[in-house]
C-alpha positions in Angstrom: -47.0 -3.2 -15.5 -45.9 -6.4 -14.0 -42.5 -7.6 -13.8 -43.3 -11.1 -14.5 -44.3 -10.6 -18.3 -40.8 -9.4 -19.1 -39.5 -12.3 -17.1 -39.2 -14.6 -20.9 -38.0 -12.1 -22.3 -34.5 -12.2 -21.1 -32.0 -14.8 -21.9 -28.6 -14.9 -19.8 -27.1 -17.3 -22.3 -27.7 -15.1 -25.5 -25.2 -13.1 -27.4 -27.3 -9.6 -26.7 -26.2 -8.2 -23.6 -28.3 -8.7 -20.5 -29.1 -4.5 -20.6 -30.1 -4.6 -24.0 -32.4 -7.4 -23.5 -33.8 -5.6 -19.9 -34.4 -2.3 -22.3 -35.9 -4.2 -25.4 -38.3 -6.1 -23.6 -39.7 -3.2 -21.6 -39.6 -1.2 -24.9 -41.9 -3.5 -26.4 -44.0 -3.9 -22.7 -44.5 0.1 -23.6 -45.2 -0.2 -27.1 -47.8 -3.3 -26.3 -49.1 -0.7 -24.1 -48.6 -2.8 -20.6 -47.4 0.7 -19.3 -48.6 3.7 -20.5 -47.6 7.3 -20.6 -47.8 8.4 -16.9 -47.5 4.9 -15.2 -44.7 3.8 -12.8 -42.7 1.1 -13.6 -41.6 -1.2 -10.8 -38.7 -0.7 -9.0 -35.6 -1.5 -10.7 -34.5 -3.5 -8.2 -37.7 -5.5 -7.9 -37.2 -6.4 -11.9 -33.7 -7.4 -11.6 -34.8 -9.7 -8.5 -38.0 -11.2 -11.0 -35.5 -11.4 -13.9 -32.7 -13.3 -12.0 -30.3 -10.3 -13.5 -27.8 -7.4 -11.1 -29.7 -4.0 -10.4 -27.0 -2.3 -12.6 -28.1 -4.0 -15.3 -31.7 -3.1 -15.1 -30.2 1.0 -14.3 -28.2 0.8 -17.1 -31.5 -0.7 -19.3 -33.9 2.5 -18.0 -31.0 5.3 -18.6 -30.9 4.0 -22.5 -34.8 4.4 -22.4 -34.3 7.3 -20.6 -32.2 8.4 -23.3 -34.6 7.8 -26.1 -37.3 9.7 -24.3 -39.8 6.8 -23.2 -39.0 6.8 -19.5 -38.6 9.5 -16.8 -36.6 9.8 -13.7 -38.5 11.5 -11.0 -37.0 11.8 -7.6 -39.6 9.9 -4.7 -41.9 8.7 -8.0 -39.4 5.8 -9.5 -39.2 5.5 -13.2 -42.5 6.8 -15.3 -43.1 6.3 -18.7 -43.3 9.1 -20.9 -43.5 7.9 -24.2 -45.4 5.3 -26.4 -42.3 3.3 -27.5 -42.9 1.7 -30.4 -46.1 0.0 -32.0 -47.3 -3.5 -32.4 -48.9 -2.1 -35.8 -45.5 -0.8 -37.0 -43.4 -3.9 -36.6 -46.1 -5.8 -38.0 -46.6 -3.6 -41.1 -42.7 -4.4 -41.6 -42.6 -7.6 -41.4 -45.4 -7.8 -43.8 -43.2 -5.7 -46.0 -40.7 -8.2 -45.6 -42.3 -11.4 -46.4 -43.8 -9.5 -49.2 -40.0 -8.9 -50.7 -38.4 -12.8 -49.7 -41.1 -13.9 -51.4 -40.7 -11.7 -54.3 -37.0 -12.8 -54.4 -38.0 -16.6 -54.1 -37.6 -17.2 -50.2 -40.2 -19.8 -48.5 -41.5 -18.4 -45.0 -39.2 -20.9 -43.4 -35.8 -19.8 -45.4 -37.0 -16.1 -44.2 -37.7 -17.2 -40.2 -33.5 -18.7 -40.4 -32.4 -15.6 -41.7 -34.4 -13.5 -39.1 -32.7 -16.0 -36.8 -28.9 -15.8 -37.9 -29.1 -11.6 -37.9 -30.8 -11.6 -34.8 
C-alpha cells in the first residue's frame, strides 16, 4: 500500500479528529483492497511524515484498527493487516438503500447529498 493515496484523505481543518480520519482512510484503503490480509503497511512514522500529521496520531489510528481486528502488531514485521475491513459493495448497497428511502420520502439527490453533508 502506498502512503500517498491516503494523503486526501485527511483534513487538519475538519471537525473529525486527525486519528479518526488516519484510521478511516486506511480502513477504507483495506476494504478497497490496497492492502490485503498479510501485507505490511508502511511505517507509521513514514505516513504521519506523507500526511503532514504527529506519529502519535498515526499510533493511536493503528491501535483502534488494531482494536477492531484488521491490523496486527508484530514485533521486527511493522503493522500487518489481518482483516478485510469493510467492502466497497457494502457501502454501496447502503447508499443505494438510502436514496431508495429519500426518494420514497420526497428528497431530490441534492437535498440527500446536504444531509449526508451536515451529519458527516
Amino acid at each position: 500500500m502506498s502512503s500517498t493515496k491516503v494523503i486526501n484523505r485527511v483534513d487538519p481543518r475538519s471537525a473529525v479528529p486527525l486519528h479518526e480520519q488516519v484510521a478511516a482512510a486506511l480502513r477504507r484503503a483495506i476494504g478497497d483492497g490496497e492492502a490485503g490480509p498479510g501485507e505490511r503497511l508502511p511505517p507509521a512514522r513514514d505516513l504521519a511524515a506523507v500526511l503532514g500529521v504527529n506519529a502519535n496520531t498515526v499510533f493511536r489510528a493503528l491501535r483502534a484498527l488494531r482494536d477492531e481486528g484488521l491490523v496486527e502488531f508484530r514485533r521486527g514485521r511493522g503493522v500487518t493487516v489481518t482483516g478485510q475491513g469493510p467492502q466497497r459493495s457494502v457501502i454501496v448497497a447502503r447508499a443505494r438503500e438510502l436514496v431508495l428511502l429519500a426518494r420514497r420520502c420526497g428528497y431530490q439527490p441534492e437535498e440527500l447529498a446536504k444531509i449526508i453533508e451536515q451529519v458527516g
